[in-house]
LODRENRO-545565 format. One record per residue: residue in three letters; x, y, z of N, C-alpha, C in turn. Coordinates in steps of 0.02 Angstrom, whole numbers, padded with zeros to 5 digits, always signed. Layout:
# residues N
alaXYZXYZXYZ...
This chain:
# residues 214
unk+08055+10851+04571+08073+10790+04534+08108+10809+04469unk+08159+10770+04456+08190+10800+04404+08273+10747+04380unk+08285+10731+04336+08355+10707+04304+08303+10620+04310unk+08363+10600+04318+08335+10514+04322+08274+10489+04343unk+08241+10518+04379+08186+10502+04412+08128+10502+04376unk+08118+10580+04350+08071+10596+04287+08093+10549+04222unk+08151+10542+04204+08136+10486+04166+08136+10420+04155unk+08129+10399+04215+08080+10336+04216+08033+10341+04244unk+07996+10392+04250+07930+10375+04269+07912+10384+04198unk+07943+10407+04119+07926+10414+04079+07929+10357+04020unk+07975+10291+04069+07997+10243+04030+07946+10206+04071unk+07902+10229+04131+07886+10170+04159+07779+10171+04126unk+07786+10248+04115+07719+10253+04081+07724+10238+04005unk+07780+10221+03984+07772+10200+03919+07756+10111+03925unk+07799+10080+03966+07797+10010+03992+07711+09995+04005unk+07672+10043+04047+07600+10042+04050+07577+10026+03984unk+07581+10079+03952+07532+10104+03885+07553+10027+03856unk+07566+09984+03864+07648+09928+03816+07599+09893+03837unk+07603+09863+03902+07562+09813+03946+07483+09805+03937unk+07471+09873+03922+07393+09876+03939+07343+09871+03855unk+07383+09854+03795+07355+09856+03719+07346+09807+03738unk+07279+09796+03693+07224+09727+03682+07263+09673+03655unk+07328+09693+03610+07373+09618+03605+07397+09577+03647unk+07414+09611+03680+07440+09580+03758+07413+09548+03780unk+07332+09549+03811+07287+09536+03817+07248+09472+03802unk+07256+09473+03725+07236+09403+03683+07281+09372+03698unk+07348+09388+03676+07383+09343+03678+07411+09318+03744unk+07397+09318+03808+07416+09321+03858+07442+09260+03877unk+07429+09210+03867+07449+09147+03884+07498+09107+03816unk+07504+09154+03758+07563+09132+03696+07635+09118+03700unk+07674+09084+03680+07723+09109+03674+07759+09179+03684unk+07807+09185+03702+07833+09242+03687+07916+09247+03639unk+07918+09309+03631+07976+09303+03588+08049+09256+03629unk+08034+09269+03697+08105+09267+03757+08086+09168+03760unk+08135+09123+03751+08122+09047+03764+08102+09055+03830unk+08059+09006+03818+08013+09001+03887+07970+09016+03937unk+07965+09089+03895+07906+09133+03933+07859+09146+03901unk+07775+09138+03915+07719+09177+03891+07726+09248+03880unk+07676+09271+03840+07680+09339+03854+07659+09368+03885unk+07610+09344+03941+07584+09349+04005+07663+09368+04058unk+07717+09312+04054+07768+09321+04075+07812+09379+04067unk+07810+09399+03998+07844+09434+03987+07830+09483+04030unk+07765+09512+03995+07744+09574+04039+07714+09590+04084unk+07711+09513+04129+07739+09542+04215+07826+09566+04226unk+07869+09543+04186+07929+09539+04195+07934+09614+04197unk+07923+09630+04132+07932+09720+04108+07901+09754+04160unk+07843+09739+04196+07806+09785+04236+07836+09785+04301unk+07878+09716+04331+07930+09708+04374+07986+09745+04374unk+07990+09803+04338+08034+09853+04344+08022+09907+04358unk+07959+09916+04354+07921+09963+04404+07923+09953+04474unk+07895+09901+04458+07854+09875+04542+07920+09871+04607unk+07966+09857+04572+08033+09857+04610+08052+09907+04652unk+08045+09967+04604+08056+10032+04618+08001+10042+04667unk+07943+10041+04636+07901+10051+04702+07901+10046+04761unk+07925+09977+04772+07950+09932+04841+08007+09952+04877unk+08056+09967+04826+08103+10015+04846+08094+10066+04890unk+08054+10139+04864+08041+10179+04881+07975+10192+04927unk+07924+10148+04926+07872+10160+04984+07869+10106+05023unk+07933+10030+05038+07919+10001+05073+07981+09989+05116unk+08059+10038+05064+08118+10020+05098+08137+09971+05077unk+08122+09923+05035+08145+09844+05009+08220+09851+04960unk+08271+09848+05005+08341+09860+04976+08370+09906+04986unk+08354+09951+05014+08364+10000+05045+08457+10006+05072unk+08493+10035+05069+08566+10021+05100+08603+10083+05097unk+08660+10081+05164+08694+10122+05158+08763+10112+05151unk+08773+10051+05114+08840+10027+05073+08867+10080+05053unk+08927+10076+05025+08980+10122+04968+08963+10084+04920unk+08917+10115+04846+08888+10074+04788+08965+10073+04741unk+08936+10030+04718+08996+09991+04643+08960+10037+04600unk+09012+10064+04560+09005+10088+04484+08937+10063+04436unk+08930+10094+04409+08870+10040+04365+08885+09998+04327unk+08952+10003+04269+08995+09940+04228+09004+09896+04279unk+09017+09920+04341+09047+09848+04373+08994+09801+04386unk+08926+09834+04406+08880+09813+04417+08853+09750+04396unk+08863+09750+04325+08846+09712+04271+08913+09666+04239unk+08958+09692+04259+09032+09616+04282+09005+09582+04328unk+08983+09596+04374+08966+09556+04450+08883+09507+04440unk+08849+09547+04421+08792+09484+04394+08800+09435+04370unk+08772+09389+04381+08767+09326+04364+08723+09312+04313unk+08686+09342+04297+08630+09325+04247+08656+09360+04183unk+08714+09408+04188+08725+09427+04124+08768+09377+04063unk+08776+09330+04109+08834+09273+04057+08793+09211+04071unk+08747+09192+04111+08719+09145+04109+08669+09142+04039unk+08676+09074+04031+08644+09031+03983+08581+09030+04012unk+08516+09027+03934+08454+09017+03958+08432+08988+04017unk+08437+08918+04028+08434+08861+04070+08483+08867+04150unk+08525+08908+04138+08563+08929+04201+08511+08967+04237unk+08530+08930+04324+08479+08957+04397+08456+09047+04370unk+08505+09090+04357+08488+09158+04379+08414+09138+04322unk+08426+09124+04249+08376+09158+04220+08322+09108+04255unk+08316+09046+04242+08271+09010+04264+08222+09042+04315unk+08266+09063+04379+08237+09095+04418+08182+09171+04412unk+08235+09197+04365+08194+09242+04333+08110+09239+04318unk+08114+09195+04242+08039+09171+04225+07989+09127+04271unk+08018+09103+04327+08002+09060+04369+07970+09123+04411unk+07991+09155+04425+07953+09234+04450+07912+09277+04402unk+07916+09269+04336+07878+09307+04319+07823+09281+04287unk+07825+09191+04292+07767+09175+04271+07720+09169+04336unk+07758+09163+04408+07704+09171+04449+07669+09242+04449unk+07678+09286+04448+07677+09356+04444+07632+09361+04376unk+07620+09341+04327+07565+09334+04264+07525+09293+04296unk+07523+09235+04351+07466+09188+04346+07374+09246+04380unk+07411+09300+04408+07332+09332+04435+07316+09375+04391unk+07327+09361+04330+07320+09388+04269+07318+09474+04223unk+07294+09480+04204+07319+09552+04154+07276+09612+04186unk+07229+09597+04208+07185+09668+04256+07229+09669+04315unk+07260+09602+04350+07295+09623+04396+07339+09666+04405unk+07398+09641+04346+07449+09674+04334+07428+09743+04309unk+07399+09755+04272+07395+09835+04256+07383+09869+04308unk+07336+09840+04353+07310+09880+04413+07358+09902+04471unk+07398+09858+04468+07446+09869+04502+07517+09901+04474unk+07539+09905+04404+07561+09939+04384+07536+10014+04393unk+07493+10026+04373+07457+10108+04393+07464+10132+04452unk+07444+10099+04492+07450+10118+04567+07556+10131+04583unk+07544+10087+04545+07644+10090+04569+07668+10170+04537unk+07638+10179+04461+07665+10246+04455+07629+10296+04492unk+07575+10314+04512+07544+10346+04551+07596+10366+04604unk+07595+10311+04626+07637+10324+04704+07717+10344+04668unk+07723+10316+04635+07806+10331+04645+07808+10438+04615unk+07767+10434+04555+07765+10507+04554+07759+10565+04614unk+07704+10541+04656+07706+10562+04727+07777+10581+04755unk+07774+10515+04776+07865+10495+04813+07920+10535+04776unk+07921+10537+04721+07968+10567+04686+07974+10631+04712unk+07917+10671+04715+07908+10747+04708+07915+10763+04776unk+07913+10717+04850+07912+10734+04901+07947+10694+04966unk+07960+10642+04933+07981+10571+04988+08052+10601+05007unk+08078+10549+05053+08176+10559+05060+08172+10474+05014unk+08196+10480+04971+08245+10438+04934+08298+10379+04970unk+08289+10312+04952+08338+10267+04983+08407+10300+04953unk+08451+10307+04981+08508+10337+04951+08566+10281+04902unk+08541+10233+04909+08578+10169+04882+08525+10087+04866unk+08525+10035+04845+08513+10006+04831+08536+09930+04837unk+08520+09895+04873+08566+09823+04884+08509+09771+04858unk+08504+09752+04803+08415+09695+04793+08458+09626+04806unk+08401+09574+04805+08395+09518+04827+08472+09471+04785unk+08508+09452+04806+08541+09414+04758+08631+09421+04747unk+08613+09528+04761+08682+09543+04757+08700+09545+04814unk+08794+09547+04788+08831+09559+04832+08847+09656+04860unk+08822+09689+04850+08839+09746+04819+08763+09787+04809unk+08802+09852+04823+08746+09910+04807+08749+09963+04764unk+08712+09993+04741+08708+10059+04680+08681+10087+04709unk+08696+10154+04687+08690+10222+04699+08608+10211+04663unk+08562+10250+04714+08475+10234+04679+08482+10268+04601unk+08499+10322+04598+08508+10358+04509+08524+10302+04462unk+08578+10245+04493+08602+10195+04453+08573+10155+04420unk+08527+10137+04489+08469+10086+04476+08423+10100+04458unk+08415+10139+04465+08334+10193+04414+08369+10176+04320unk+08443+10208+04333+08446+10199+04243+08458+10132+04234unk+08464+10063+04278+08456+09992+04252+08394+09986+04239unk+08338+10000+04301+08278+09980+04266+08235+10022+04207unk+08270+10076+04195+08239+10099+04121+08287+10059+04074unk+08317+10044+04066+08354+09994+04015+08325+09922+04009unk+08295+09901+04075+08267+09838+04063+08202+09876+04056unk+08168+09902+04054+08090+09920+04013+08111+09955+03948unk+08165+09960+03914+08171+09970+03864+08193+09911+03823unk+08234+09873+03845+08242+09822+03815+08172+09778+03802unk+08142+09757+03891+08078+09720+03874+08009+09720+03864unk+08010+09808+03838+07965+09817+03798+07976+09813+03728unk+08035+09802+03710+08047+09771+03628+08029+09710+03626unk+08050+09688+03667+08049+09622+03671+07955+09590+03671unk+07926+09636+03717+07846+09625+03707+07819+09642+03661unk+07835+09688+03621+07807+09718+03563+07824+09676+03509unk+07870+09660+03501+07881+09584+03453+07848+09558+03449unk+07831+09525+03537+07788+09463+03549+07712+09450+03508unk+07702+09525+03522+07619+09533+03493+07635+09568+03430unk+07670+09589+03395+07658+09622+03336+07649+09689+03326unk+07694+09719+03381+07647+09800+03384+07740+09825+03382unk+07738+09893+03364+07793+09943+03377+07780+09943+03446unk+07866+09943+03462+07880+09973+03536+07890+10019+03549unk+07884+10053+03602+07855+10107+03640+07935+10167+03598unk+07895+10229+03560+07977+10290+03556+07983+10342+03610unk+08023+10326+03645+08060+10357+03706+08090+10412+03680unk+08113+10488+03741+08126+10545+03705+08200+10520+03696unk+08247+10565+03659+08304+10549+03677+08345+10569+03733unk+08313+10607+03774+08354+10608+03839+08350+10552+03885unk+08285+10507+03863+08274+10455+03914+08314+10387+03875unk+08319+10389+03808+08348+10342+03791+08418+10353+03800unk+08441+10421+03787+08545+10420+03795+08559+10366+03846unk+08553+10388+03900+08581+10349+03957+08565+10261+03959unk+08512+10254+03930+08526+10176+03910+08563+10138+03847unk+08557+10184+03800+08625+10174+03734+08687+10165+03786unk+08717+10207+03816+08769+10216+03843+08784+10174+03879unk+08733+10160+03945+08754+10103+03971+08750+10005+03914unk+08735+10017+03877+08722+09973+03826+08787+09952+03783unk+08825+09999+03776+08882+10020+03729+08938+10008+03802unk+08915+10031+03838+08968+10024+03904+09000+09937+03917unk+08926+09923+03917+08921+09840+03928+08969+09797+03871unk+08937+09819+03812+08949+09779+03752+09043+09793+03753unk+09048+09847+03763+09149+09848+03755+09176+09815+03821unk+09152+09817+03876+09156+09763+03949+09167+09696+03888unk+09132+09672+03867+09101+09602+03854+09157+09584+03775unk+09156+09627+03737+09195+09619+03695+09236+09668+03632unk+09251+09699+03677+09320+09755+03664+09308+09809+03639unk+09331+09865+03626+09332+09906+03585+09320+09907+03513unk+09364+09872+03473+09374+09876+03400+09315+09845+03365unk+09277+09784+03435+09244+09732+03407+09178+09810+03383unk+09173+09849+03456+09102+09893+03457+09120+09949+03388unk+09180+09977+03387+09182+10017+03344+09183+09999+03275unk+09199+09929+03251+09198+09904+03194+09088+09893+03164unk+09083+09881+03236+09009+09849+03214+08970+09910+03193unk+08986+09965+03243+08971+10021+03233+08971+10079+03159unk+09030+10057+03130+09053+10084+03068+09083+10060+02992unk+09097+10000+03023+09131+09967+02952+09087+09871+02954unk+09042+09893+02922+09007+09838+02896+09058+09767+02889unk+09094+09785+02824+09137+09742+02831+09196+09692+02855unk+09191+09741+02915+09242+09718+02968+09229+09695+03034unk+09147+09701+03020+09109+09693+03098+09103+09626+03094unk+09103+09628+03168+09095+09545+03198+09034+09514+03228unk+09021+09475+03230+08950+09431+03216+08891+09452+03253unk+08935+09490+03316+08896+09529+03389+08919+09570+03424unk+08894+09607+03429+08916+09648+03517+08846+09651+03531unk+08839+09603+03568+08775+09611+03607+08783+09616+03674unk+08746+09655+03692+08770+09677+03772+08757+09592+03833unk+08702+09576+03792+08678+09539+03858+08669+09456+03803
């Protein structure tokens, strides 16, 4: 086991340690920082980037032997990346991840654990889906691809949980974070140009209101 793989199982045991503090916990049925989701929601959502993978790899769920799209393109082609709160993709989203919080917080951890368990296994010995087609798309990624989307979404939504409750979010090494800056920075010049990213990046005064990836 080794390159992408090892690090998300290192983004995905940080996502644990995230899920499983006593804030979480209390606050399980609160608000969350994201409109419209508990924080129960949330962090089934975050832990849904595990579990994916899991399903992926010990059940075959997406499994494909497509010719994968690039990873920028990837994220042109989604629908949820330009949709508005209230637009189907996200709706659908929290609409899944609040069912997924309703068997509550021993569930989810429990099953988070078991998911890294196995996938460390799998990692070190399985054959690998060689590509990736999930529910929704048109289109497949290369599995490395999709391994570095879902460490980007457990990096993002473990900020996002750690907000929720008041705690620092999880510090990732920097080999596990490069590749999500990058694809981050990739997105944000997709979305709005060059000068906009390099201005925000360096000249205060010339930067523009956002480059936000998503």
């Amino acid at each position: 086991m080794q390159g992408v793989a090892e690090d998300f199982l290192v983004a995905a045991e940080s996502a644990l340690e995230l899920v499983g503090r006593v804030e979480v916990v209390q606050r399980w049925g609160d608000p969350s920082a994201l409109p419209d989701m508990s924080v129960g929601a949330l962090a089934a959502h975050l832990a849904s980037q595990v579990l994916s993978v899991h399903a992926a790899v010990t059940a075959g769920h997406g499994a494909s032997d497509e010719v994968p799209v690039p990873l920028l393109e990837h994220y042109s082609r989604a629908a949820w990346v330009r949709a508005g709160v209230d637009d189907e993709p996200n709706v659908r989203i929290r609409e899944g991840a609040a069912h997924s919080a309703a068997s509550g917080h021993d569930a989810l951890t429990s099953s988070l654990q078991q998911a890294i368990r196995d996938l460390r296994t799998a990692f070190a010995s399985a054959e690998l889906p060689p590509r990736i087609r999930m529910p929704g798309w048109d289109w497949a990624l290369s599995f490395d691809d999709y391994l570095v989307t879902r460490v980007m979404e457990i990096v993002v939504h473990s900020d996002d949980l750690a907000v929720s409750v008041g705690v620092e979010p999880p510090a990732l090494p920097e080999v596990v974070l490069g590749p999500v800056l990058a694809l981050l920075v990739g997105v944000s010049l997709q979305r709005h140009g060059q000068a906009s990213v390099v201005r925000a990046l360096t000249r205060r005064e010339r930067a523009p209101d956002t480059i936000a990836a998503f």
